[in-house]
PATORLO-295090 format. One record per residue (C-alpha): x, y, z; residue in three letters. Coordinates in steps of 0.25 Angstrom, whole numbers, padded with zeros to 4 digits, always signed. Layout:
<sites>
XYZala/...
</sites>
This chain:
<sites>
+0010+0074+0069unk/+0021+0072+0060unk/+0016+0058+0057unk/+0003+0064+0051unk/+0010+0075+0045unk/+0017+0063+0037unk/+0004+0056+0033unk/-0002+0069+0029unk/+0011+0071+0019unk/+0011+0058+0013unk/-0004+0060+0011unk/-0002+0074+0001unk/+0011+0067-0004unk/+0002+0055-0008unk/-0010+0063-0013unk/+0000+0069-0024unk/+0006+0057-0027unk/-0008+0049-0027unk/-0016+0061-0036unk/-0004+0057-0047unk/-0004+0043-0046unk/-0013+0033-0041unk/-0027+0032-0037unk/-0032+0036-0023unk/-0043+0033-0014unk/-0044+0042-0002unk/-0056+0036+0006unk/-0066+0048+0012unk/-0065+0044+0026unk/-0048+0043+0024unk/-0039+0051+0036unk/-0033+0063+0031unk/-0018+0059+0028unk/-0023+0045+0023unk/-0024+0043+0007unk/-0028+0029+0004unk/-0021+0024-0010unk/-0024+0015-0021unk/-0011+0015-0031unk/-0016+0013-0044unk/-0012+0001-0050unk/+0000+0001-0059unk/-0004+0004-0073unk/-0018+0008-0069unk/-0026+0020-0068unk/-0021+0033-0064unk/-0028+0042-0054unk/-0033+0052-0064unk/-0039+0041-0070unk/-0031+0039-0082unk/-0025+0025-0087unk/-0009+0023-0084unk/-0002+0018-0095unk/+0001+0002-0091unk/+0017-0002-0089unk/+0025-0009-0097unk/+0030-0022-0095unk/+0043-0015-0095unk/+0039-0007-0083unk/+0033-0017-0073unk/+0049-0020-0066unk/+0052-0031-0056unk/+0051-0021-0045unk/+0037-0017-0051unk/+0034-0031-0049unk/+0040-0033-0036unk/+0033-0023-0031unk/+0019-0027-0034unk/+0022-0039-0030unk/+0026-0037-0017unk/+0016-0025-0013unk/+0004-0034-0018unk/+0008-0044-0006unk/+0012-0032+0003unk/-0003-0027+0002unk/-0009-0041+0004unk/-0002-0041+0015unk/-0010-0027+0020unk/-0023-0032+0015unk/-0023-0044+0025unk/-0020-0037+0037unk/-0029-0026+0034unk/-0040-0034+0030unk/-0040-0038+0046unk/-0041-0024+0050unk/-0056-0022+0049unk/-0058-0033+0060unk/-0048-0032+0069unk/-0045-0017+0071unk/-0048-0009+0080unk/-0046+0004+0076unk/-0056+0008+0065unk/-0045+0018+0058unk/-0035+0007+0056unk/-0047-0002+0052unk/-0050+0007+0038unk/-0037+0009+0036unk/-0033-0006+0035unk/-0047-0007+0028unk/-0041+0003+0015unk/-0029-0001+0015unk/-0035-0015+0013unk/-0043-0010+0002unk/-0031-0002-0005unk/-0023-0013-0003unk/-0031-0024-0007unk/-0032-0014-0022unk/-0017-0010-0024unk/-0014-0028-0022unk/-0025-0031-0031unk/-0019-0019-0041unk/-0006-0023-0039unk/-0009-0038-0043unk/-0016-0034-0057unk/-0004-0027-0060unk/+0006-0039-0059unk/-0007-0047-0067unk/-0006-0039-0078unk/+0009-0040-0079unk/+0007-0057-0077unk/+0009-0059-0093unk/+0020-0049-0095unk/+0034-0052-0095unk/+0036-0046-0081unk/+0049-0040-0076unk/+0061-0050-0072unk/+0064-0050-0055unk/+0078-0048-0059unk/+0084-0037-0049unk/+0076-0042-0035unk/+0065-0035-0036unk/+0058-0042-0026unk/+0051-0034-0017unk/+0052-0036-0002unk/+0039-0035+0007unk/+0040-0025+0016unk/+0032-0023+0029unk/+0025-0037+0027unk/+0014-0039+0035unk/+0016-0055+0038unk/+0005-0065+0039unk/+0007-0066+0054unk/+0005-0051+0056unk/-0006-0053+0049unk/-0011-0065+0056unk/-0008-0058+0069unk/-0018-0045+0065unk/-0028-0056+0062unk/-0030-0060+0076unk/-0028-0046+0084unk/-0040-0034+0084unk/-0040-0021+0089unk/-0031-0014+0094unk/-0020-0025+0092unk/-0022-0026+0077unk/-0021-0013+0074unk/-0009-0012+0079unk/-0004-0022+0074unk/-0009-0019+0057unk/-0004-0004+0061unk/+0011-0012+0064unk/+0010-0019+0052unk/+0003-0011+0042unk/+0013+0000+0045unk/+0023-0007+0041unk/+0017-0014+0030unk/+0014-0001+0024unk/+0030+0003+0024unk/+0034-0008+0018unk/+0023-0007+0006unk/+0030+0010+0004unk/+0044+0001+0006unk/+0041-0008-0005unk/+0035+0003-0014unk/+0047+0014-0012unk/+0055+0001-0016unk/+0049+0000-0029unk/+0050+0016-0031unk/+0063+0015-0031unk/+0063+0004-0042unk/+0061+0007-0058unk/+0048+0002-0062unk/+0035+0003-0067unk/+0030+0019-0063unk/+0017+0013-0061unk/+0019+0004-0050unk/+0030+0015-0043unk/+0017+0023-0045unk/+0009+0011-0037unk/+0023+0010-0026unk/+0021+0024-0026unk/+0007+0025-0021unk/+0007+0014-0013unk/+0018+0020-0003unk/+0011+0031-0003unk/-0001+0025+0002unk/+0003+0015+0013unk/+0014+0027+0017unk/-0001+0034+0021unk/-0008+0021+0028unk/+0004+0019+0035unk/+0003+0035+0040unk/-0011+0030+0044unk/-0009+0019+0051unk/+0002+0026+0059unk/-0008+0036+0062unk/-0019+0026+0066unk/-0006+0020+0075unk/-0006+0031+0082unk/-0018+0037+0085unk/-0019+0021+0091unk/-0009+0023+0099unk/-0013+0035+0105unk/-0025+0027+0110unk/
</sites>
């Protein structure tokens, strides 16, 4: 199937890029083209175990900022609406899924927050050339209101809709900040991140399908 042929693409493509630079956690019980990821924070350890030099303050840009910014409220957003899952779904697939992500998520926020906390008594970057990064695939408090009162089959259609295209607009918003200078530790983060919601949404398509075949 072309679709799976994709998935199982990205999933070599990411194993390379993830062995060089970031930590991974593959759970034992994982589908073969699935590779659940956890970037290491900027600045933090490598996967080999050794200690990455911190950045300057000359490093950390407004795009770098932006960025952080914006993706710690973009994962919020995931965590609420897979935190329903584990009541409501009905496909039990779907179900772990929304649980790791969940987990991941809830992590790469937590990571993402100390990083700008450590930066809180720097002189941090001027905002002088618009970096404001805009939140793509935003899943909005009615949608998430919405999934709050359907179960089974209804809200798993529903998370896989909005998931989905959650999930885009997360790769959108780090391929954004890919193409700006910055600091190469949180391109790194951008980086893994696309890669690993490029695989969940591969995932969820699949779980889609299968779905739909009955």
């Amino acid at each position: 199937m072309p679709r799976r042929g994709v998935a199982v693409g990205a999933a070599l493509a990411a194993a390379l890029v993830m062995s060089a630079l970031v930590g991974c956690t593959t759970p034992d019980d994982a589908g073969p083209t699935t590779a659940f990821v956890t970037p290491s924070p900027p600045g933090g350890g490598s996967a080999t175990g050794g200690a990455a030099a911190p950045p300057t303050e000359a490093e950390a840009t407004a795009a770098d900022l932006a960025f952080i910014e914006a993706m710690i409220a973009h994962h919020e957003q995931a965590v609420d609406l897979a935190g329903l899952a584990p009541d409501r779904a009905a496909d039990a697939e779907l179900a772990d899924l929304a649980s790791r992500m969940r987990a991941v998520q809830i992590a790469e926020a937590d990571a993402m927050r100390s990083w700008l906390e450590r930066r809180s008594a720097r002189e941090l970057p001027a905002d002088d050339h618009g970096h404001a990064e805009a939140m793509r695939g935003e899943i909005s408090r009615s949608t998430i209101d919405r999934a709050a009162g359907l179960e089974g089959a209804a809200f798993d259609e529903l998370f896989i809709t909005a998931m989905v295209s959650h999930h885009r607009g997360a790769v959108e918003m780090a391929e954004a900040r890919l193409a700006e200078a910055g600091d190469p530790a949180v391109a790194r983060w951008a980086r893994a991140i696309a890669t690993s919601q490029s695989l969940e949404i591969d995932r969820l398509l699949e779980i889609e399908a299968r779905l739909a075949e009955g």
